[in-house]
N, C-alpha and C positions, 0 to 999 in steps of 0.2 A: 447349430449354434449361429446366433446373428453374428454377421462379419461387423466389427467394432465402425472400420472406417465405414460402411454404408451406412450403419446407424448411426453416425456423426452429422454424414451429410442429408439423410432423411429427415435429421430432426431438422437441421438449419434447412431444409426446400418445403418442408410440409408442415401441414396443411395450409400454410404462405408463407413465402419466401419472408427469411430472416425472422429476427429476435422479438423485435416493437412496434409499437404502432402508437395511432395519437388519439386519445381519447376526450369524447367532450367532457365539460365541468358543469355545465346549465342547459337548463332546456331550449331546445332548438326546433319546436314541433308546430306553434301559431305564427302568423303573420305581427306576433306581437313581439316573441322571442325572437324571431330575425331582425324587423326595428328595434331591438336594443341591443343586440350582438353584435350592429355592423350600423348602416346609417337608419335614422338619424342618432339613434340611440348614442352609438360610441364616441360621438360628439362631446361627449358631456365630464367621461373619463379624461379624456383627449385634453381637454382643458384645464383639468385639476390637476395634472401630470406636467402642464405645462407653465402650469404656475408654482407648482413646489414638485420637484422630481423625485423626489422620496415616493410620493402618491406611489410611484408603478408599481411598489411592493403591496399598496392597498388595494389596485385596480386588473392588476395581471398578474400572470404566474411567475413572474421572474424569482422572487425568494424561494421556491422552490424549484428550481431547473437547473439542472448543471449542466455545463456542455465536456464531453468526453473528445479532446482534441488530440490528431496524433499525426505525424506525417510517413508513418510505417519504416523509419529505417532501422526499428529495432525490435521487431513482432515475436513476442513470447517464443523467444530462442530460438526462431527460426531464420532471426536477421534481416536485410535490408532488403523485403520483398513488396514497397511500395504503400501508395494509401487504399488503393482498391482490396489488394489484400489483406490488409487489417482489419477492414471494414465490418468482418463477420465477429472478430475480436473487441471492436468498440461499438457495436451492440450486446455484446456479453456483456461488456462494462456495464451499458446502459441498464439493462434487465436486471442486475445484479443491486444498482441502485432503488429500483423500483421494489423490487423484490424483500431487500434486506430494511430500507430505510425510508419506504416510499417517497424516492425524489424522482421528480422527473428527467429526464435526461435525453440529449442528442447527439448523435456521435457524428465528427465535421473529420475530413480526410483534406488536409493542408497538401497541395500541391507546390511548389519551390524549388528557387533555384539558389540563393541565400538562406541562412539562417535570420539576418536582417527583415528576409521575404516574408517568412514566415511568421516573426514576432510581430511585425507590421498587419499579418491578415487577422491573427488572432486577438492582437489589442485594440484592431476597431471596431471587432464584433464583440469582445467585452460584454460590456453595457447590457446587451441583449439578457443575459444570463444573470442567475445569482453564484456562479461561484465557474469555477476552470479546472475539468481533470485533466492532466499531460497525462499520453498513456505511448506505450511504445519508441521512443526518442532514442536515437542511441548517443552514447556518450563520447568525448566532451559536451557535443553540441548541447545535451540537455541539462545542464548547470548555468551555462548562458540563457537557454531559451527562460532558463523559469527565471532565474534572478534578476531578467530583462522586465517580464511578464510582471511580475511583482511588485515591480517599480513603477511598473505604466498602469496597473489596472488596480480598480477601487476595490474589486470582487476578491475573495481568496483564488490563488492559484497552488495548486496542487500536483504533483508528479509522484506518483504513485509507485511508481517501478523504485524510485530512489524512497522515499519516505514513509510509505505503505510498509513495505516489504521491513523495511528499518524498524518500523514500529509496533510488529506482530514479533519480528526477532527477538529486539529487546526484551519485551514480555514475557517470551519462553527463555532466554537466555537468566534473565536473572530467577526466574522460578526453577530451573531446572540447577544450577548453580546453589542455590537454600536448600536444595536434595540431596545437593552432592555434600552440602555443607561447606563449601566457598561462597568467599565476597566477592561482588566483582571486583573490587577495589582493586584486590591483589593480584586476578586474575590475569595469566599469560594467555593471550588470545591470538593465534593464528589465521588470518582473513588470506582465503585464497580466490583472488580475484580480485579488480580495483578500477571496474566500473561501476555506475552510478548507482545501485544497491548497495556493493563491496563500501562505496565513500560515505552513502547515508548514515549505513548499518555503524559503521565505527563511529562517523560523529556523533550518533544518536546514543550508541554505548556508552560515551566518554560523558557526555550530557546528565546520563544515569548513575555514575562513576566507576568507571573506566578510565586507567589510564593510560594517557598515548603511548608512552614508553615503553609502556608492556606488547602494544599492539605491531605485530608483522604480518605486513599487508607481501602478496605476493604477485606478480603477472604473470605474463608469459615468459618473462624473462629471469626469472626468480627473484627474489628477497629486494623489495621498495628501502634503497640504502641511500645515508646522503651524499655518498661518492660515486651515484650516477647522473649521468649529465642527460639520459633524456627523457626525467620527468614531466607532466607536465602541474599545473600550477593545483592542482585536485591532487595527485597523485605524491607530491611535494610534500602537502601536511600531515602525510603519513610517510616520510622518508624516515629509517629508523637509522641512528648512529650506530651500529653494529657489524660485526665480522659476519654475519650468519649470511650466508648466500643463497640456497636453495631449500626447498620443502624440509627435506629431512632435518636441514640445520635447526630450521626454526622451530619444527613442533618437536624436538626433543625436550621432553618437562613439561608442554604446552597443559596448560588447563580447558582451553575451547579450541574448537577450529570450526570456522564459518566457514562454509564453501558456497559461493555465487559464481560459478566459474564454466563447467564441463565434467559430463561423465566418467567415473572413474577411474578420477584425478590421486584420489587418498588409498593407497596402500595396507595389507594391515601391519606389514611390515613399519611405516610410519606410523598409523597406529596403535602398534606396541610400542612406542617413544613418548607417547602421553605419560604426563603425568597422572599419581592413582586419580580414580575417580572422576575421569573429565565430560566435557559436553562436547557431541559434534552437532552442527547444522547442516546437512550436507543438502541444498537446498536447489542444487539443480536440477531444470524437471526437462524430461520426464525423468531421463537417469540422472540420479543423485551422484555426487563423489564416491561413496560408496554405500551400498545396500548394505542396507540395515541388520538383515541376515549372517552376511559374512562379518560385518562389523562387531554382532552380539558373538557370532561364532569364535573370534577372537581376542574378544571381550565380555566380561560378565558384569563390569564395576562404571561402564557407559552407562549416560544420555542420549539417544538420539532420536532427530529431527529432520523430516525431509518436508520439501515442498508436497506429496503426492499426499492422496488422500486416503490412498491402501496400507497405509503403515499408523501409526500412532503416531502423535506430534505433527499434526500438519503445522508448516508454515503458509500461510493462507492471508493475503491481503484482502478477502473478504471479511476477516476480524477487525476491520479498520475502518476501510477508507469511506464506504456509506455513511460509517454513524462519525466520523469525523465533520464529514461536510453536514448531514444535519444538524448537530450542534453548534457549527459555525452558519449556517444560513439560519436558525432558531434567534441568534441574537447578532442577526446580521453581522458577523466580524470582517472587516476587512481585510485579512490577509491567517496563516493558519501559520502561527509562530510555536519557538519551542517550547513554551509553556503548554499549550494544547498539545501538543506531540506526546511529552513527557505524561501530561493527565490520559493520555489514551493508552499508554506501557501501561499505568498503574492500575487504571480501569482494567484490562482484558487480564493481567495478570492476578489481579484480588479476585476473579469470577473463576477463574480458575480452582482457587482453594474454597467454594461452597459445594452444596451439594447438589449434583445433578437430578433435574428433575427426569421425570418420566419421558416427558415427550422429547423430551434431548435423546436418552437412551433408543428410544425407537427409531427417532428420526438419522442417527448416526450408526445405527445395526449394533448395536454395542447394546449387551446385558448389565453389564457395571461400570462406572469410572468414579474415581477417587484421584485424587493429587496424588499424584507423586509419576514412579520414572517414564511410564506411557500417556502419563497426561498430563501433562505440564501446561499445555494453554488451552481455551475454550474450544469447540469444535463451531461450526460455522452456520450452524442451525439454531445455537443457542436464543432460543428469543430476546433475553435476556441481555446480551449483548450491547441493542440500538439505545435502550434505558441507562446502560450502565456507560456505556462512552458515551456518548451523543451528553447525555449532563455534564460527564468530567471535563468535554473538552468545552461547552457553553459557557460553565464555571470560570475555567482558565481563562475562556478568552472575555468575560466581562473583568474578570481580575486584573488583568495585566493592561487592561484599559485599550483593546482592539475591538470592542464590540459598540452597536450603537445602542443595541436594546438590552434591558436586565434582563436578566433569567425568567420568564415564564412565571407566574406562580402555580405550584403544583404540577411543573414544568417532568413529564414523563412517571408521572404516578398513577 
């Protein structure tokens, strides 16, 4: 049997090292294609671009390029192991854009010694790009870096860890809740965890309808109350007025519990303190809160949801964030507000309830799926998918008046 890690690392060293590479767009083969790709030829762009600066989306690749920025102190649960080390993770990014959504993409490794530094290198390379994925940031700093980002740059900026991950949640949280036959409205929800996923994921809930009151958010120190004094200002808008102190307190009756947190955090002993019929997310990877197994083992009337791909229900920010930025680059939007957030829930949760075609079924090893308790959101091959967001969220953002161009005609038909 192939050892898992050397087939990890043969794929990323062979047949060339890493993920991407850069591809020409015109021919470069006579003495004539090089005069118009470089001098005198590019003269000529050079000038129309400098007379109306819109031009660069008619004359270069910028509308379609994202740049994948990160400064590695928070690398896919592995933590604060640098930018060289992420590097093989923000070409995954890249690949993934290419792949799902064909945008082009580059992955940049910020070095610094401020968070100041930082916002500084990335908002004067801006410009260069048509849009900005933050990937890896740990929190607080990453609620700063982008709300900084956001204000400074014309492009959409993007954190993916916080808002990706939010917005496949959503999706499966309110589909899987119509199963169980709850509203979220009413819904008691359990958020254990209350970094920058943990803080997304609730306000994106609440956006949906969710309401805060219901919501107990937890750290390391247990139950987010307003008689603690060392919140900090993230952590705050989710301070609940309540006696409930620790895990057990809060998911007693609990309808959901989201887990952005650490491996086998959730008991089934807690577990058995849900209320009938509830949802868990347990969405830490690679170990979830708890496996799925022991969790059905001590339950039959679950939903569950992990981040892996060997279970049912993946949570998977690859249902999002490609076709999010294509439909915000399609009609150039300036920033990716909650109106396109929310059209990207509704998008990947309505694709959900159609019928799978074939090539999904192969492409996912799966003989059958249907709505309901193991498939609650789309699975990440769907083709389907880049047509059904990438319109919802173009839509929203001409609607809401963030975008410069209309919609396409016959825009992904």
């Amino acid at each position: 049997m192939t050892d898992p890690r050397q087939q990890a690392l043969d794929y990323h060293q062979f047949p060339t090292p890493g993920k991407i590479s850069v591809e020409l767009t015109t021919p470069a083969e006579t003495s004539l294609d090089l005069s118009l790709a470089y001098s005198p030829g590019v003269a000529e762009p050079v000038r129309e671009i400098a007379n109306n600066p819109d031009d660069v989306y008619k004359y270069t690749g910028k509308g379609n390029t994202v740049a994948v920025i990160t400064n590695g102190t928070a690398i896919l649960g592995l933590g604060n192991l640098g930018g060289m080390a992420s590097k093989p993770v923000m070409e995954g990014k890249a690949l993934l854009f290419k792949r799902f959504a064909n945008i082009n993409s580059f992955d940049i490794e910020v070095k610094h010694k401020t968070v100041n530094e930082f916002i500084d290198t990335v908002a004067n390379i801006a410009d260069s790009f048509g849009g900005i994925n933050l990937e890896d940031i740990k929190a607080p700093e990453c609620f700063v870096i982008e709300k900084a980002l956001i204000e400074r740059c014309k492009i959409p900026v993007f954190h993916d860890d916080q808002h990706g991950t939010a917005i496949v949640t959503a999706a499966g949280m309110i589909n899987a809740l119509e199963i169980q036959g709850k509203d979220i409205k009413y819904a008691n929800i359990v958020c254990m965890g209350a970094g920058a996923a943990a803080i997304a994921c609730m306000e994106l809930l609440i956006k949906c309808g969710a309401q805060r009151e219901k919501i107990y958010m937890l750290d390391t120190k247990g139950v987010v109350h307003t008689r603690r004094d060392d919140l900090n200002e993230y952590k705050k808008l989710f301070a609940n007025n309540t006696d409930k102190r620790t895990l057990e307190d809060a998911i007693d009756g609990a309808d959901v519990f989201v887990g952005v947190s650490g491996p086998n955090l959730l008991s089934v002993e807690n577990l058995k303190l849900m209320a009938p019929n509830p949802v868990i997310f347990a969405c830490s990877n690679p170990d979830p809160e708890i496996k799925p197994e022991l969790a059905l083992s001590a339950r039959d009337d679950i939903i569950i949801a992990t981040g892996r791909s060997d279970y049912p229900n993946q949570v998977n920010n690859v249902l999002c964030f490609p076709f999010i930025f294509r439909g915000a680059l399609d009609v150039r939007a300036r920033t990716i507000n909650d109106e396109m957030k929310v059209a990207a829930v509704h998008a990947i949760r309505s694709l959900a309830k159609e019928e799978v075609p074939e090539e999904v079924l192969v492409a996912s090893g799966n003989k059958d799926l249907a709505f309901g308790k193991e498939y609650i959101i789309p699975k990440p091959m769907d083709p389907r998918l880049c047509a059904n967001v990438a319109k919802a969220v173009a839509q929203a953002a001409v609607d809401s008046g963030i975008a410069a161009l209309d919609l396409p005609e016959n825009y992904m038909e």
